[in-house]
C-alpha positions in Angstrom: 28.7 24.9 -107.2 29.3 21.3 -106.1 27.2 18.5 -107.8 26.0 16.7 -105.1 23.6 17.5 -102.7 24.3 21.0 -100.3 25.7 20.3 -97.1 26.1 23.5 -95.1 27.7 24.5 -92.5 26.9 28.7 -90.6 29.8 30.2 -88.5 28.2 32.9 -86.7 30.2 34.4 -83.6 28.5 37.3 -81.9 25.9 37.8 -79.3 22.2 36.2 -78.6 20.8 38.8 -81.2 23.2 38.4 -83.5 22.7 34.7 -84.1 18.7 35.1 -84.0 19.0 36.8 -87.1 20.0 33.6 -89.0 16.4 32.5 -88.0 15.3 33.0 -91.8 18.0 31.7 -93.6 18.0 28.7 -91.5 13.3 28.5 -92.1 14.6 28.3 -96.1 17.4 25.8 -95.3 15.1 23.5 -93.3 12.3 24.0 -96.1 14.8 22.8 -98.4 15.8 19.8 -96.1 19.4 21.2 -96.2 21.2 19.4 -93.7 22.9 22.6 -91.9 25.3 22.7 -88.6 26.4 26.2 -87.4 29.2 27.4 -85.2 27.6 29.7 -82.0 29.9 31.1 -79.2 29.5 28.6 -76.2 27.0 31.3 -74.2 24.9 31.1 -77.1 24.5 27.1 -78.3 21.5 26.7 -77.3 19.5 29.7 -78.9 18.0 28.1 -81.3 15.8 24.8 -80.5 16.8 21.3 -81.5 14.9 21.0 -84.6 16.2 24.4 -85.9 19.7 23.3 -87.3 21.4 19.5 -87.8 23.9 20.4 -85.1 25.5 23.2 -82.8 29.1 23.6 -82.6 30.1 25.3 -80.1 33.5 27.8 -80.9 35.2 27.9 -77.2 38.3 29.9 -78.9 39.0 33.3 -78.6 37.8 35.9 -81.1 39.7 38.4 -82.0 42.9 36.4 -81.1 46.1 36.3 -83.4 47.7 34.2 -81.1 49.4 31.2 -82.1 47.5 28.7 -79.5 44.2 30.2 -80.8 45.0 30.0 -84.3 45.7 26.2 -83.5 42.4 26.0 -81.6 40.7 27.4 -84.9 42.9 24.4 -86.8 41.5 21.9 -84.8 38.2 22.8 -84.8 38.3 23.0 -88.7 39.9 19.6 -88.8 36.9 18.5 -87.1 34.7 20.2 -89.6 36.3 18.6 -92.5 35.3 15.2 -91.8 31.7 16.1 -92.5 32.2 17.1 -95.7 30.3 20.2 -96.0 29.8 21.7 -99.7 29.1 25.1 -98.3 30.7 27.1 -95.1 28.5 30.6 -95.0 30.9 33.1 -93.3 28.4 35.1 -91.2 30.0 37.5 -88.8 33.2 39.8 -88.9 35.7 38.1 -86.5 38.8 36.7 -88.5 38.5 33.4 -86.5 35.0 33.1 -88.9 37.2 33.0 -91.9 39.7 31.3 -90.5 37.5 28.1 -89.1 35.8 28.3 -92.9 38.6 27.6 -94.6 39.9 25.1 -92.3 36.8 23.4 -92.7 37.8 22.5 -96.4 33.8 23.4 -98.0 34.5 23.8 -101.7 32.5 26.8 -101.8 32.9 29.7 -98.9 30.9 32.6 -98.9 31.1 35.3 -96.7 31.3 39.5 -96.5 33.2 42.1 -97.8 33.5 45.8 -97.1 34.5 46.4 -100.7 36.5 49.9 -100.6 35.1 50.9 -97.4 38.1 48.5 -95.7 39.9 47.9 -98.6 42.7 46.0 -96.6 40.4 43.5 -94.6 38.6 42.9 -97.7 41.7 41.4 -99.5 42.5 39.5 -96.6 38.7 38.1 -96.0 38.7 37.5 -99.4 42.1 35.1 -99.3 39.7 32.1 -97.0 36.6 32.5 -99.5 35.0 31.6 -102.6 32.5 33.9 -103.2 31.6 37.4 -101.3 28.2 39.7 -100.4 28.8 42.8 -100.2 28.1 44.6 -96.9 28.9 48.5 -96.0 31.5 49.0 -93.6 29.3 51.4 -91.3 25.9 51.4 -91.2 24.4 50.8 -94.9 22.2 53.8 -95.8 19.7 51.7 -97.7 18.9 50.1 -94.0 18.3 46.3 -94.4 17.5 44.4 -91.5 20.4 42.1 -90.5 18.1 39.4 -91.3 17.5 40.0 -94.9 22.1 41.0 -94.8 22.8 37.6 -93.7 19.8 35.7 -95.9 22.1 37.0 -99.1 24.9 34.7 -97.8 22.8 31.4 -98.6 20.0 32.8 -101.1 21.6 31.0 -103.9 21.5 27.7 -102.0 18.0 28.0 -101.0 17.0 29.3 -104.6 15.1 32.4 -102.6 15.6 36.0 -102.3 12.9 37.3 -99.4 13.5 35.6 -96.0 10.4 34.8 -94.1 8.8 36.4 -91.4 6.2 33.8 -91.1 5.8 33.0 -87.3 4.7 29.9 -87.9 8.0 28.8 -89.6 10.3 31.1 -87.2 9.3 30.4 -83.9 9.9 26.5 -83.8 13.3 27.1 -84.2 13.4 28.9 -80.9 10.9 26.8 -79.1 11.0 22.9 -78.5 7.9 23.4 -76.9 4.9 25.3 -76.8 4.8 27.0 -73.5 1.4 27.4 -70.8 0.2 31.2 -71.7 1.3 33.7 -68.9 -1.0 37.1 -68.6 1.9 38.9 -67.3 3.5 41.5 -69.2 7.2 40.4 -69.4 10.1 43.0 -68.7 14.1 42.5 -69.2 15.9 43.7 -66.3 19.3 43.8 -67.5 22.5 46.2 -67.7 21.7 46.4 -71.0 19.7 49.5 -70.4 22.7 50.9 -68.4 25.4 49.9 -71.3 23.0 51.6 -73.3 23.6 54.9 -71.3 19.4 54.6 -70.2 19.6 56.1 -66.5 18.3 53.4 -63.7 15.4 56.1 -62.2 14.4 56.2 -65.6 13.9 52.5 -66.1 12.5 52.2 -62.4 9.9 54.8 -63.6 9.1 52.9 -66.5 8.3 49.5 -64.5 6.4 51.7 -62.0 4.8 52.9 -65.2 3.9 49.6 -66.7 2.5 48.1 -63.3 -0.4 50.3 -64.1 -1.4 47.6 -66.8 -1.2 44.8 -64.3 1.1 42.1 -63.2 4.5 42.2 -64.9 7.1 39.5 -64.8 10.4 41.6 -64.5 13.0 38.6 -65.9 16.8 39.0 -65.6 20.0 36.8 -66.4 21.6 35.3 -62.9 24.9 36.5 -64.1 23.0 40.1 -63.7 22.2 39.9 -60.2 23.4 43.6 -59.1 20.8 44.5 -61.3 18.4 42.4 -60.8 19.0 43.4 -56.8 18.9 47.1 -57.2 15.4 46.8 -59.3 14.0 44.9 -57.2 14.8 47.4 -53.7 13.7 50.2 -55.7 10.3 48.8 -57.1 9.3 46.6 -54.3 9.0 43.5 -57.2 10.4 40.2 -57.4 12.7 40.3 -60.1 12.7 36.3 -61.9 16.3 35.2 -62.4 16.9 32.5 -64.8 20.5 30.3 -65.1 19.4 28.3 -68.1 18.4 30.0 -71.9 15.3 27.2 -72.4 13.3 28.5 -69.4 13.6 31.9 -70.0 13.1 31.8 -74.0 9.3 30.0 -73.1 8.9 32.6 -70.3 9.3 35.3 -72.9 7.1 33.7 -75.9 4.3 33.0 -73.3 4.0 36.8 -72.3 1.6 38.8 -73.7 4.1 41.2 -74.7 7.7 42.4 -73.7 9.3 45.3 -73.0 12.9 45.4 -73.4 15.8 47.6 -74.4 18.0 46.4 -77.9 19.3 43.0 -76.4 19.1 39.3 -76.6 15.2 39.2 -75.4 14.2 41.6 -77.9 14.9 39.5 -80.6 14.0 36.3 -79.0 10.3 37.9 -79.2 10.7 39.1 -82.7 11.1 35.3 -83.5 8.6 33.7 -81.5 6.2 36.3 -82.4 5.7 38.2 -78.6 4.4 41.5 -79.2 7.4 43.9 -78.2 8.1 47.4 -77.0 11.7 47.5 -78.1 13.5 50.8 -76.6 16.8 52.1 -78.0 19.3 55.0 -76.8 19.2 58.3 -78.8 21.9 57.8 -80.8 22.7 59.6 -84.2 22.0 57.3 -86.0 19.0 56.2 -84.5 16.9 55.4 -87.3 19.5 53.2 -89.4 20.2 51.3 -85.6 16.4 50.7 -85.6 16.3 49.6 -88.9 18.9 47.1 -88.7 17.8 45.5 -85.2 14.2 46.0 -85.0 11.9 42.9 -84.0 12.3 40.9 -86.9 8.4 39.2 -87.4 6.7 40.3 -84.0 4.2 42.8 -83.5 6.1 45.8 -82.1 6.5 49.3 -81.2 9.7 51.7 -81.1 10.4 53.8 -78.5 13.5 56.4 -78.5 14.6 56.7 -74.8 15.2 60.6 -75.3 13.4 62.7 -72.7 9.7 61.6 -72.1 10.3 58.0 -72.8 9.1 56.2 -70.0 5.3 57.6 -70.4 5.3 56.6 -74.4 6.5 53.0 -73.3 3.3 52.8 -71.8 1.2 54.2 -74.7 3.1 52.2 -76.9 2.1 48.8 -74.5 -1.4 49.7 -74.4 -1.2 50.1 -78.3 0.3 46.6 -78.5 -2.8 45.1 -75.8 
């Protein structure tokens, strides 16, 4: 452990729900007044609000990428890194471009995963860039921790804690950098999410048809899902919202009364900002252990298995959460 005072600096390169998860970790850095900077994909960097994190750096190389122009985009970028001296680089995703950027970034102490005998091989080579490792399962871990409390291990020893919070009072001013007028409509994500997710479109057209029985919705979608956003809007006679810009339509979902959304990016902006949520998620195997590790983090919220039937208990489990 270095003497002087922690420094820290997150690389975390995966998706919108994937980064809200370091939402706790970073509550205990900020409590601490531990100067932190993390490293977000570039469709991500502004997740978080401006008072959540020191700085965001955004990593524009590929992931997944052996080549030897991205491996020098990784260099650079570390080179960068280095000048600010960080005592700690937390390693907190999978991509090899994580460890890579850590080590380039020259933090005495680098702490990231392992999948111990599970991948034996990318074990030893993870564990070549770091310091110190967390254990995590290669598949999904049986005991079923929350990806919240899986990445919290990675800097509980720097914080000094081992429970991240789900206080929404600490979490949800590092979404928000400002308190948004309070809508009475019930949100909905219209996304290809729910098709990716192998949920049929009649059956999500049934379930906004369903939830119009509660009163004015606001269906929400990306503009880069405009097909979508099109066909649900001819087949429910609604205007579907699009937003271009991640501030707008993170205020849009913590002023809702409540969301309903499939396992995506919205979902877990609610769980953070406290929105009560109606989270759905495909009938997969392993179903329960999914649900476990991705649920709402902090939010009020109710699960709903999109086997047959689902579209009626999304409306039970709304008027449940009203």
């Amino acid at each position: 452990m270095p003497e002087r005072s922690p420094s820290v600096l997150i690389i975390r390169l995966d998706a919108i729900g994937d980064a809200l998860a370091l939402a706790p970790l970073l509550a205990a850095l900020r409590a601490g007044a531990i100067p932190t900077d993390v490293v977000l994909r570039p469709e991500n960097a502004d997740i978080f609000s401006s008072r959540a994190v020191r700085r965001v750096i955004a990593g524009t190389f590929d992931l997944r990428s052996g080549k030897p122009s991205n491996l020098a985009a990784v260099e650079r970028l570390g080179e960068e890194l280095a000048l600010r001296d960080y005592t700690h680089a937390l390693v907190a995703t999978e991509d090899p471009s994580g460890y890579r950027l850590a080590r380039a970034s020259r933090a005495p102490v680098r702490i990231g995963f392992t999948n111990a005998w599970g991948k034996p091989l990318k074990s030893l080579w993870s564990r070549g860039f770091l310091t110190d490792a967390v254990y995590r399962s290669a598949g999904l871990d049986p005991r079923a921790p929350h990806e919240c409390e899986v990445l919290f291990r990675l800097g509980a020893a720097i914080v000094g804690a081992s429970t991240p919070t789900r206080d929404i009072a600490e979490l949800r001013p590092l979404v928000l950098d400002d308190e948004p007028p309070v809508d009475d409509r019930v949100a909905v994500q219209i996304t290809d999410k729910w098709d990716r997710l192998g949920i049929a479109f009649d059956q999500v057209i049934q379930t906004v048809r369903q939830l119009a029985g509660f009163g004015a919705l606001r269906l929400m979608a990306s503009d880069r899902e405009n097909d979508y956003a099109d066909r649900t809007a001819r087949a429910t006679g609604l205007e579907v919202e699009r937003f271009a810009a991640t501030a707008p339509w993170k205020a849009a979902i913590a002023a809702a009364p409540a969301l309903v959304a499939p396992d995506s990016g919205a979902l877990h902006v609610a769980g953070m900002v406290g929105t009560p949520v109606v989270a759905v998620y495909p009938p997969t195997r392993d179903f329960s252990l999914q649900v476990a590790r991705w649920a709402p983090w902090a939010a009020p919220h109710r699960i709903v298995r999109a086997d047959a039937g689902w579209p009626a208990r999304t409306g039970d489990a709304l008027a449940q959460l009203l």
